[in-house]
C-alpha positions, -999 to +999 in steps of 0.1 A: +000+000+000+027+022+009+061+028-011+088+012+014+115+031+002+100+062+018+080+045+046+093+016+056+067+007+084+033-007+076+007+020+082-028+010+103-055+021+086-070+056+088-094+047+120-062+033+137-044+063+126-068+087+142-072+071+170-032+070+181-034+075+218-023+113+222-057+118+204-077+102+224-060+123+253-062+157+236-099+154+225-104+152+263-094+187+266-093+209+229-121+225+217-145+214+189-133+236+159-089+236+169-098+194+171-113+191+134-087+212+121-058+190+139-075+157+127-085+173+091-042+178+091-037+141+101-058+129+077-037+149+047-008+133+063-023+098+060-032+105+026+002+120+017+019+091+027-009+063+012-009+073-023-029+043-034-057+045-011-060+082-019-062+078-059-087+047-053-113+074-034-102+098-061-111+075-091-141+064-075-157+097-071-145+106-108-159+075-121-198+083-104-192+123-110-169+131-136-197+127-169-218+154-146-191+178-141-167+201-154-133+196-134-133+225-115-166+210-100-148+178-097-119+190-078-136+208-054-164+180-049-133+151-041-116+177-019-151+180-003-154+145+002-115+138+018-129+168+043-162+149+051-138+114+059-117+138+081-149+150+100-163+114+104-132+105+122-132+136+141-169+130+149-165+096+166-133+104+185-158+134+200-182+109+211-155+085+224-136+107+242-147+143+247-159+152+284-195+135+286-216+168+303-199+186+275-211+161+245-245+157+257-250+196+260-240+197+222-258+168+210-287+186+228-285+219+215-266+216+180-293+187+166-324+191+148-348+163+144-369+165+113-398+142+107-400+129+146-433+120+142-421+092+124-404+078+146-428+078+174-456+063+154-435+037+145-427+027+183-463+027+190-469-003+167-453-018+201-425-041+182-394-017+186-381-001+154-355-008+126-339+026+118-313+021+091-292+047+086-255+048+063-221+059+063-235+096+055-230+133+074-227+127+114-234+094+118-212+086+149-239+115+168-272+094+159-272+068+190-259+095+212-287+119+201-315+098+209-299+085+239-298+118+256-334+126+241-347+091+262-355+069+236-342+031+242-314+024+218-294-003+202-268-003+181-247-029+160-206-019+161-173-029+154-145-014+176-113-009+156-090-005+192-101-018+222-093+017+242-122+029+216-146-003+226-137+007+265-144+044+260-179+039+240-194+010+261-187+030+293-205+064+275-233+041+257-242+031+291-247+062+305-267+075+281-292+051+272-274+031+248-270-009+237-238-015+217-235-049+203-202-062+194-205-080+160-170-093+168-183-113+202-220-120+199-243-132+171-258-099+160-287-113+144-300-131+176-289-098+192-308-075+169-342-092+173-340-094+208-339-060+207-365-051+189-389-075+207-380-053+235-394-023+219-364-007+214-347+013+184-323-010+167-301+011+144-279-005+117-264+008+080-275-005+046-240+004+033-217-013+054-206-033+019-184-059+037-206-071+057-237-080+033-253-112+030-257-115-010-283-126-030-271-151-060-304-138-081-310-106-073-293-071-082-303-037-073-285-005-089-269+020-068-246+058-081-249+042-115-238+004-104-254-026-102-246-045-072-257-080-060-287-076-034-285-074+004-309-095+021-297-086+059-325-061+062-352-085+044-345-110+068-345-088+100-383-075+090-393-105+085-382-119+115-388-089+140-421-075+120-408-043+137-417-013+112-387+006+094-378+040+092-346+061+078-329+085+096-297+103+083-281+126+103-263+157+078-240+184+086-252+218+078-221+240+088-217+258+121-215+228+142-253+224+137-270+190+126-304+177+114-314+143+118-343+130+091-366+104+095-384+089+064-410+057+069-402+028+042-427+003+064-451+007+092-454-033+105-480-038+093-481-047+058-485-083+049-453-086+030-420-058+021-405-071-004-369-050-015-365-030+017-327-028+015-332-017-020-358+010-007-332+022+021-303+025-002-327+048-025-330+069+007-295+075+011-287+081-029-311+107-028-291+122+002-259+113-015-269+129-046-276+164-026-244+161-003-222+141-020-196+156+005-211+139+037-206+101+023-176+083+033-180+048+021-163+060-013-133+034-009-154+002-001-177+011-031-146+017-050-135-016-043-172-035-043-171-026-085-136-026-090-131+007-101-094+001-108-107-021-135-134+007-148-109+032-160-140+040-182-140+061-215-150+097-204-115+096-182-096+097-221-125+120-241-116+146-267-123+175-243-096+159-221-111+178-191-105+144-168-074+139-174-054+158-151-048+141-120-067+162-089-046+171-063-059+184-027 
């Protein structure tokens, strides 16, 4: 991944990176906008040093953008896009280790919930709730958000460092919060207990690694086709438990709004597709926000976008061809 003749140690991925242990002690202690700027320079760094990582994010936003827009669009919509992983990473290192009377004062006062009503309707039903969200805007503040706001919540993770499994497990506790390990539990078993229990399960439709594929079945997502999901299927039918979106997006200023959109309400006799209509959810947001996904090297590597190098990189016009820098 990285050229050994310059680095010759083999770099952790950029969650590892980010999470190097004077972070987690300095985000105890600096303030919200001097902490995004300091991870927003680590995360250059990283990038700096793995090239190939870089141009695969690079190449995969080209390939879904580039016949849209002109290349000074493009530039600024992939340097957009390495700011929005940046601000994930900053995000969950908030929540894992910022002074708790501190985050919940924030996640009280700088989030907006848009559609509520959805949500509480579909707890009434009485069978808990399915509220799929993906790797979009402020994710990592979702849990905490309804935690602090009362509602019962559960939540499927994988911990890339055990200080960060420590740290979140201690906080998810005291606000309300499940978290269940998918590295030491069956989450399935898990997830439906959860729901029987009335509570809010939330889980992402584009975590593209861990998707249980169908063999018949394709469903087209930013301009691919991809084999279908049937995780979400087999959790409605199973739990019964009505399903709603919710995607939480950044709109500048350290302020937030969370949106809820009903896809079932428990009640219908059969919902056939519901991962596909999720994922339409979440392109629509992608579409307006392109910014605030983050999933841009899995889905690079899901259609092997090293191999789709496609014509309009090599048109006449030529306006592709220079390679963006940051």
């Amino acid at each position: 991944m990285v050229n050994p003749k310059f680095f010759p140690y083999k770099l952790p991925n950029l969650s590892k990176f980010c999470q190097m242990k004077l972070n987690c002690w300095l985000f105890r202690f600096l303030p919200f906008w001097v902490s995004r700027w300091y991870l927003a320079g680590l995360g250059w760094l990283y990038y700096v040093i793995n090239q190939p990582e870089r141009k695969l994010i690079r190449r995969t936003i080209t390939h879904i953008w580039g016949p849209k827009l002109k290349a000074p669009e493009l530039k600024v919509m992939v340097s957009r896009a390495f700011q929005g992983i940046f601000d994930h990473y900053h995000e969950k290192l908030v929540v894992a280790y910022s002074r708790l009377p501190g985050l919940k004062r924030f996640l009280r006062s700088r989030i907006r919930a848009v559609g509520e009503e959805i949500l509480q309707e579909a707890l009434a039903v009485g069978k808990g709730v399915l509220l799929v969200t993906g790797h979009f805007g402020a994710v990592e503040l979702l849990p905490g958000f309804l935690g602090v706001k009362g509602y019962q919540v559960s939540m499927i993770c994988r911990f890339k460092t055990g200080h960060l499994r420590n740290s979140l497990l201690t906080r998810a506790a005291a606000a309300n919060i499940n978290l269940i390990d998918a590295d030491s539990e069956n989450t399935l078993l898990a997830a439906i207990r959860a729901l029987k229990q009335g509570q809010i399960l939330i889980t992402e439709c584009d975590e593209f690694d861990e998707w249980r594929v169908s063999q018949n079945q394709e469903i087209r997502f930013l301009g691919s086709w991809l084999a279908y999901d049937r995780t979400l299927d087999v959790l409605s039918k199973r739990s019964g438990s009505p399903i709603v979106t919710g995607l939480m997006k950044r709109n500048g200023s350290q302020k937030y709004s969370l949106n809820f959109t009903a896809i079932t309400n428990g009640r219908e006799p059969g919902n056939p597709a519901i991962g596909e209509r999720c994922l339409k959810v979440l392109e629509e947001a992608i579409q307006t926000a392109p910014e605030q996904w983050y999933q841009w090297k899995k889905f690079g590597t899901m259609i092997n976008i090293e191999e789709k190098e496609t014509a309009y990189d090599h048109q006449e016009s030529g306006y592709l061809a220079p390679q963006f820098g940051f």
